[in-house]
Backbone bond lengths (Angstrom), bond angles and torsions (degrees), N, CA, C in turn:
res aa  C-N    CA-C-N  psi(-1)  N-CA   C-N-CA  omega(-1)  CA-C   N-CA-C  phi
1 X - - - 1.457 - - 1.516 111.45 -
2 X 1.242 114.60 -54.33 1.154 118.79 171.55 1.946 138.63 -46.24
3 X 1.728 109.85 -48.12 1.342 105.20 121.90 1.146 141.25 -8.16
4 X 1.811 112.84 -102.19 1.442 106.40 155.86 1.588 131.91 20.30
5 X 1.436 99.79 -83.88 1.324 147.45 -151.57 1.453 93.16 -67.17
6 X 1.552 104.71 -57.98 1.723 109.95 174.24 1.251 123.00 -43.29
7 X 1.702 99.85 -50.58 1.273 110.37 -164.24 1.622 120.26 -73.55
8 X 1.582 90.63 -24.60 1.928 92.99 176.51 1.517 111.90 -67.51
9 X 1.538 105.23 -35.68 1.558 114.74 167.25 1.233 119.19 -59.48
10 X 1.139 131.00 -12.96 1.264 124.84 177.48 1.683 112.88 -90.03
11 X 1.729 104.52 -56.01 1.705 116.83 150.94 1.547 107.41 -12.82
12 X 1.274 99.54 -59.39 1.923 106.78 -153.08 1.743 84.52 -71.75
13 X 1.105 144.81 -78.89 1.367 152.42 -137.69 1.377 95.88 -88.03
14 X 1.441 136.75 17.67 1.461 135.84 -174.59 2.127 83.57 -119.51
15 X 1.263 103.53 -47.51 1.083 138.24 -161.61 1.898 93.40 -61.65
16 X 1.335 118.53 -61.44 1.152 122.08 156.46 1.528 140.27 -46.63
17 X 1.489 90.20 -51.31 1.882 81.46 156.43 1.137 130.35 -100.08
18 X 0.854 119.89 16.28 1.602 130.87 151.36 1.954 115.69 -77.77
19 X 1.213 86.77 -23.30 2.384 89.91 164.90 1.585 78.11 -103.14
20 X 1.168 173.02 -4.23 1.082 130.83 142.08 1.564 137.02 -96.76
21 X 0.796 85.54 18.79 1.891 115.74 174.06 1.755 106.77 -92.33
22 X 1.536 106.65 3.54 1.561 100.16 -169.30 2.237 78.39 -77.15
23 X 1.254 99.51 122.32 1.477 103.51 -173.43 2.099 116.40 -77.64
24 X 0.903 86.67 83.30 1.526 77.72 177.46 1.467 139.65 -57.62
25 X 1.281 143.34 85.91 0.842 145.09 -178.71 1.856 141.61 -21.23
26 X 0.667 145.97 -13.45 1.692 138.48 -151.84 0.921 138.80 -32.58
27 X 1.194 142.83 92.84 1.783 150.38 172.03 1.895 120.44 -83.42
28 X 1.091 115.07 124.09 1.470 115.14 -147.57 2.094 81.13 -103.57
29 X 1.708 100.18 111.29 1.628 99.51 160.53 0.826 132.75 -43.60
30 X 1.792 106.12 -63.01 1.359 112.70 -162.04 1.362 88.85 -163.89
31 X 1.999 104.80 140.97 1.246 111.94 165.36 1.530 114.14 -124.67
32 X 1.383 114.89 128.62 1.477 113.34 -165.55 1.670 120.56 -122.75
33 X 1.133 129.63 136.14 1.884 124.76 -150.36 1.744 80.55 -84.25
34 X 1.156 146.68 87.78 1.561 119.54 133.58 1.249 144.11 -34.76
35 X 1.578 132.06 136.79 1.028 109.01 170.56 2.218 105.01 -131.14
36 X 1.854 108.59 148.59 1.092 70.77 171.47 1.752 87.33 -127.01
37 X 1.590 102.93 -177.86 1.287 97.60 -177.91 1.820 113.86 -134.31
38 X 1.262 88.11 123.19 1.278 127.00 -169.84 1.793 112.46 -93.31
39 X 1.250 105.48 163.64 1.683 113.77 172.94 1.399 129.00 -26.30
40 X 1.531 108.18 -60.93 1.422 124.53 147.43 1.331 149.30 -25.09
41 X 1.408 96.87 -40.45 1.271 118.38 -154.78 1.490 118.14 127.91
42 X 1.311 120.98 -146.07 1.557 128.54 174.24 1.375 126.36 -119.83
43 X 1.469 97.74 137.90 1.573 101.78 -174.39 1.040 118.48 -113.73
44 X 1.410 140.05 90.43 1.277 167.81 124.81 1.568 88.15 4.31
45 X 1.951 106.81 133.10 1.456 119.22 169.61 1.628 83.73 -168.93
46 X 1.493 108.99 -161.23 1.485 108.36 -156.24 1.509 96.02 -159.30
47 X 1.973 115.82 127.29 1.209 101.66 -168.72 1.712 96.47 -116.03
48 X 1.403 124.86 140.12 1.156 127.87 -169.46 1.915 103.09 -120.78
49 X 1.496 82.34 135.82 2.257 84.72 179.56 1.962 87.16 -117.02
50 X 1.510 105.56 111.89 1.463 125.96 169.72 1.646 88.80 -94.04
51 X 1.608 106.80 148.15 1.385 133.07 145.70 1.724 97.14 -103.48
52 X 1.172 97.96 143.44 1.762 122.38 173.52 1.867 103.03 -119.95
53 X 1.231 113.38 142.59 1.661 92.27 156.88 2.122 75.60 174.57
54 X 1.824 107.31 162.62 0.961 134.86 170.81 1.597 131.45 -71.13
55 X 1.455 104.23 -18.63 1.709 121.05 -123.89 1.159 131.65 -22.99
56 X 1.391 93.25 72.47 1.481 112.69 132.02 1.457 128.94 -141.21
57 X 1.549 109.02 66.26 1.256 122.62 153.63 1.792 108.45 122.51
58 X 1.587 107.01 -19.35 1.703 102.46 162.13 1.495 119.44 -127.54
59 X 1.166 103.07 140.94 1.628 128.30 -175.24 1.652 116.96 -144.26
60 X 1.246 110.51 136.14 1.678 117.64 -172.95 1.508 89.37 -143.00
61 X 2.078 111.10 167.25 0.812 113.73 177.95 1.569 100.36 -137.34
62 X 1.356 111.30 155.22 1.263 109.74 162.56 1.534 120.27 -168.33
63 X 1.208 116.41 -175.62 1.131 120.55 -155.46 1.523 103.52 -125.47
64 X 1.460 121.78 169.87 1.100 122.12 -176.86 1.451 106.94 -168.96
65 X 1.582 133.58 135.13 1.201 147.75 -165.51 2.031 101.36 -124.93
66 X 1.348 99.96 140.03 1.238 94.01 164.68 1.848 101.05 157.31
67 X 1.090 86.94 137.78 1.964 113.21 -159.74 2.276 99.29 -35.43
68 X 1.567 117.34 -21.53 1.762 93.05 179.62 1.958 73.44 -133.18
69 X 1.136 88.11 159.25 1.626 114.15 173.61 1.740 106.92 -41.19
70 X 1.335 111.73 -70.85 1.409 114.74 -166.08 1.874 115.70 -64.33
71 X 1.404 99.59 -9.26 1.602 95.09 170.19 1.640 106.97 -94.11
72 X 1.530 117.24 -21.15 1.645 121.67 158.55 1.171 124.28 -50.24
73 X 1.244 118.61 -43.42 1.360 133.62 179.99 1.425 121.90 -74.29
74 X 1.418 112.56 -45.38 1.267 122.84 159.19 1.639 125.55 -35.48
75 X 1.922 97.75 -59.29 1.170 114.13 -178.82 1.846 120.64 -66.58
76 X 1.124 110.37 -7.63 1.364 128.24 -167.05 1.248 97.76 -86.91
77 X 1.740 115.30 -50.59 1.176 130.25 -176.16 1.617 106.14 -44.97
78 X 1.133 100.26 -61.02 1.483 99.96 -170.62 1.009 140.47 -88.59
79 X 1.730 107.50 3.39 1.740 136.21 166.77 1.989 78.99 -83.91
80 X 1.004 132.34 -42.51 1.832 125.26 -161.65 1.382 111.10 -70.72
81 X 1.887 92.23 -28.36 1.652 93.40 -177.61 1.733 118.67 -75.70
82 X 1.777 98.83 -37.63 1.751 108.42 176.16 1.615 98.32 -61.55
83 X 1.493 134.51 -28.60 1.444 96.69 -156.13 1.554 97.51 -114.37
84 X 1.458 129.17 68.76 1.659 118.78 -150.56 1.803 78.48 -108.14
85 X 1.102 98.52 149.46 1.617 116.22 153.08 1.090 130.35 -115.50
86 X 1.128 114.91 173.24 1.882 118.71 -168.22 1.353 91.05 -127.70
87 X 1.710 108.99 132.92 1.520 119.92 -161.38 1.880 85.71 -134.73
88 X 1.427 90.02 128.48 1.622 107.59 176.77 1.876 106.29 -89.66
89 X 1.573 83.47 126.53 1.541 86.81 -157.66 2.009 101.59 -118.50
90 X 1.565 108.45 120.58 1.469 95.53 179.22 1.481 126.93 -66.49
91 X 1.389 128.81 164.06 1.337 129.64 156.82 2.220 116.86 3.74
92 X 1.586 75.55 -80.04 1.630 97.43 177.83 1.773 113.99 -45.80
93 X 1.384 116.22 -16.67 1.431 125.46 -163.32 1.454 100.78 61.20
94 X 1.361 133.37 59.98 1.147 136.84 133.19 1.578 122.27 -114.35
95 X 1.557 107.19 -148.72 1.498 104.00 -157.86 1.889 101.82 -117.18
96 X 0.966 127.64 125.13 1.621 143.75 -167.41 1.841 99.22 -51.24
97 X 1.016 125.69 -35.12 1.736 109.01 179.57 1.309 88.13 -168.53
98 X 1.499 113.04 159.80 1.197 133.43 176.02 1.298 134.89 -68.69
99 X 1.237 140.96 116.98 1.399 147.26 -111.82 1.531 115.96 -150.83
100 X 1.482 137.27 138.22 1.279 125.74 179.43 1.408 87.12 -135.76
101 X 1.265 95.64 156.46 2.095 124.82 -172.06 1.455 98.65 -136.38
102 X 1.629 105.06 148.43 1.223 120.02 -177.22 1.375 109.49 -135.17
103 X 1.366 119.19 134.71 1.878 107.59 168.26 1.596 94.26 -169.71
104 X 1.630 98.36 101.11 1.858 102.30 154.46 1.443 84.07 88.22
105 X 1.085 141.15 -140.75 1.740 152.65 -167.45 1.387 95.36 -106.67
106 X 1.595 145.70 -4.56 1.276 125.58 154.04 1.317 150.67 -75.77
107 X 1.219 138.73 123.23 1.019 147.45 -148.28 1.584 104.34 -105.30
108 X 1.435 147.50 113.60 0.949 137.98 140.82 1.753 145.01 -92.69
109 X 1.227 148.43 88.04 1.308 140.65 -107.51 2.117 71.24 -123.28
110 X 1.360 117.76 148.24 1.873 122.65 170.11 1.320 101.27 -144.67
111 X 1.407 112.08 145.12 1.018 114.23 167.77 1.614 128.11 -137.69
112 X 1.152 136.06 115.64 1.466 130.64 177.14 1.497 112.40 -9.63
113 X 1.282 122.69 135.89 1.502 107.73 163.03 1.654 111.64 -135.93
114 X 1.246 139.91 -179.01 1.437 145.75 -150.94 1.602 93.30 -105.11
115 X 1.365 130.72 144.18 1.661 142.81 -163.67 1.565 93.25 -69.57
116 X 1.090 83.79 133.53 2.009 90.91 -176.51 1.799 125.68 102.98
117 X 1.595 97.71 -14.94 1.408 105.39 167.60 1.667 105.61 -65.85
118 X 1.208 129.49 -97.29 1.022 135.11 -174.58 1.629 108.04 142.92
119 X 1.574 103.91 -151.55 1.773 103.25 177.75 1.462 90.14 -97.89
120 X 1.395 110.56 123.13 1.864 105.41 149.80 1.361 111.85 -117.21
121 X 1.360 122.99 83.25 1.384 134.42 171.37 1.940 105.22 -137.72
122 X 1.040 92.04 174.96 1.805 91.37 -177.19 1.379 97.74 -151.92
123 X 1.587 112.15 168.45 0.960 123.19 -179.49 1.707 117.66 77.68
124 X 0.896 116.85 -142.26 1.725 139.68 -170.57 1.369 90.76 -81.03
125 X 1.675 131.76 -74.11 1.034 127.84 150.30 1.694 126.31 14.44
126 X 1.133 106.96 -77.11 1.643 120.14 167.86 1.077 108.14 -50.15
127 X 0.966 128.82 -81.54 1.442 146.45 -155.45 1.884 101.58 -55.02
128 X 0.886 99.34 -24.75 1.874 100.53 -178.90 1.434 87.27 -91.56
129 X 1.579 131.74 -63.57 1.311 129.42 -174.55 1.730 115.67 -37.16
130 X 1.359 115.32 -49.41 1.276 118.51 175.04 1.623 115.76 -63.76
131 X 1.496 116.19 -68.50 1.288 99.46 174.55 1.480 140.76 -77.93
132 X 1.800 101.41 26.61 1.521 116.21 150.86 1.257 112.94 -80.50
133 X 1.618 140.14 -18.25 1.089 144.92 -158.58 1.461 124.03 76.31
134 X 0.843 119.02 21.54 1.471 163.04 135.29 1.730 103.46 -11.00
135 X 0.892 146.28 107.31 1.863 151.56 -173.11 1.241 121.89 -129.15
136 X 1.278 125.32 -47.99 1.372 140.26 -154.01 2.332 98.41 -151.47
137 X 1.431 96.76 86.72 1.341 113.91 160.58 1.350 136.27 -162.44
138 X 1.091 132.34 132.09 1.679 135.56 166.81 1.259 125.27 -82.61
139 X 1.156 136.05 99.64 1.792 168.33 -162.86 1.518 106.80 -128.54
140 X 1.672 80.23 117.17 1.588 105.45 168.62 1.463 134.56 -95.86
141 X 0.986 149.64 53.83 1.713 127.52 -140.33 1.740 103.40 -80.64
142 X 1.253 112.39 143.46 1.541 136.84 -169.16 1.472 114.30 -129.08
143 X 1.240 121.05 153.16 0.916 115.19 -175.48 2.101 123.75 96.57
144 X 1.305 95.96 -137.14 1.476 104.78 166.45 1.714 100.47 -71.57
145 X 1.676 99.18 164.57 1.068 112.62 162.51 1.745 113.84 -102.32
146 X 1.190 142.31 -46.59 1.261 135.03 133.21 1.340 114.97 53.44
147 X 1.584 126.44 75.95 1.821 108.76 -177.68 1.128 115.83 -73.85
148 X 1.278 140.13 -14.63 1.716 131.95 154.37 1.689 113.89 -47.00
149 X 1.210 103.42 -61.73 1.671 115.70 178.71 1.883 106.22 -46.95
150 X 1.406 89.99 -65.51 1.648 100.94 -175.94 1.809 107.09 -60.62
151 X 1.233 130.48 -27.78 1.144 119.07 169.94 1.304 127.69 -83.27
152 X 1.480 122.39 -14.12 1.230 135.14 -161.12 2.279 96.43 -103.76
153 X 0.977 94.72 -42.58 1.726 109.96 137.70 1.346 141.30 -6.53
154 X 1.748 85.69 -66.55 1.681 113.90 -177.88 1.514 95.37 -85.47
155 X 1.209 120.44 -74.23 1.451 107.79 173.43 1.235 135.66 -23.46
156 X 1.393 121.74 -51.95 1.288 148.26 169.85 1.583 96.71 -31.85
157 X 1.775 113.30 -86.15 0.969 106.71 174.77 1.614 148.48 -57.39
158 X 1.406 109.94 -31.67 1.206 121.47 145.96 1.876 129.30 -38.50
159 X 0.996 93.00 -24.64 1.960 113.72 173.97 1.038 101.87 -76.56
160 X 1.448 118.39 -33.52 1.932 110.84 -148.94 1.194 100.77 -108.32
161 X 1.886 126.72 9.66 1.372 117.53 175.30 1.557 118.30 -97.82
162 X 1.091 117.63 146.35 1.579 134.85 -155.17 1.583 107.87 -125.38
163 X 1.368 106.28 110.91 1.883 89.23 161.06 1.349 130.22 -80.26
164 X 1.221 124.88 -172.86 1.559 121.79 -177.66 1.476 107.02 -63.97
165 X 1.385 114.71 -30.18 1.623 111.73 -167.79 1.500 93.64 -75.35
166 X 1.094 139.58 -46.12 1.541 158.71 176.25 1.468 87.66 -28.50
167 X 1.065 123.33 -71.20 1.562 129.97 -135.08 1.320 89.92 -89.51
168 X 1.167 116.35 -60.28 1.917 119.68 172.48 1.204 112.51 -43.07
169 X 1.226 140.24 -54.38 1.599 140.98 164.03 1.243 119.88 -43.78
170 X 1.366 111.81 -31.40 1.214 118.34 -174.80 1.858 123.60 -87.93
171 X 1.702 86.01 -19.74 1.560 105.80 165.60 1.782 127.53 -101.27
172 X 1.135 93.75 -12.79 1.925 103.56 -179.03 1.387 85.71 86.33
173 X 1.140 153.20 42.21 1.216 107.57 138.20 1.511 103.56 -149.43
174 X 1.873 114.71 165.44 1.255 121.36 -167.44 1.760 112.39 -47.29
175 X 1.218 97.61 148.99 1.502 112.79 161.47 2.037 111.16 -44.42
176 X 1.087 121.55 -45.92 1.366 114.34 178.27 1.485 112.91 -43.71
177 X 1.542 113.37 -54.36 1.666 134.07 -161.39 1.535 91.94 -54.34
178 X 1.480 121.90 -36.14 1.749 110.18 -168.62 1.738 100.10 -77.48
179 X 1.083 128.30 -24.49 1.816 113.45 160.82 1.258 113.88 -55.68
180 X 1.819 90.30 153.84 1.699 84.91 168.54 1.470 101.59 -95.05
């Protein structure tokens, strides 16, 4: 019995780090020297835009300020971790219908693509697309060039996609009724 007993304990605590083994990713956009100016003079600190995401299916972005790089980055981390979303991802590992994102003067336009395309987006853009798990899509960014704007963008649109069960749930009635 006692055995047993071990062994379920082991299950459970194998079982545990294995939900913390969901591996989170981070790729740092852009790191930029700010300065602001104060009484003194100026105080030099450093503002960093991290993407966070799993890929497989959540990614957030954020930002982080703070006087040497690696406490920016840190802080980004964990503004990337509060704002993560969950991105509905088809078969193909692309995106269920075609989608536009907005943030500040950026424009991001995505589109589903056929298994074997890959990512065709650039910039900040990408880099969120990939570590959403993201494989097979066509992304435009418009507007500003700006990778805060343009990433905050991608999210945006990535938020606003819906599957069929989504939309049916959301109407009362079965998934069949939305065919024609």
């Amino acid at each position: 019995m006692a055995e047993q007993q071990q062994q379920q304990q082991r299950r459970r605590k194998s079982s545990r780090t294995k939900e913390k083994e969901i591996e989170w990713q981070e790729r740092v956009v852009q790191i930029r020297r700010v300065t602001k100016v104060v009484k003194g003079g100026k105080n030099l600190s450093f503002r960093a835009i991290v993407v966070i995401g799993n890929e497989r299916g959540q990614v957030g972005v954020g930002v982080g300020k703070a006087a040497d790089v690696i406490g920016a980055v840190r802080k980004g981390v964990a503004d990337g971790k509060k704002h993560i979303i969950e991105v509905p991802l088809t078969k193909s590992n692309s995106i269920p219908h075609p989608v536009n994102g907005f943030a500040g003067g950026a424009k991001v336009m995505m589109r589903p693509a056929a298994p074997g395309t890959g990512v065709i987006a650039g910039g900040a853009v990408r880099t969120v697309l990939e570590l959403a798990g993201v494989q097979n899509i066509l992304a435009k960014q418009l507007g500003s060039n700006n990778p805060l704007n343009n990433a905050r963008a991608a999210i945006n649109a990535l938020d606003a996609l819906r599957t069929l069960a989504d939309v049916a749930k959301g109407r009362d009635v079965p998934v069949e009724n939305l065919y024609f």
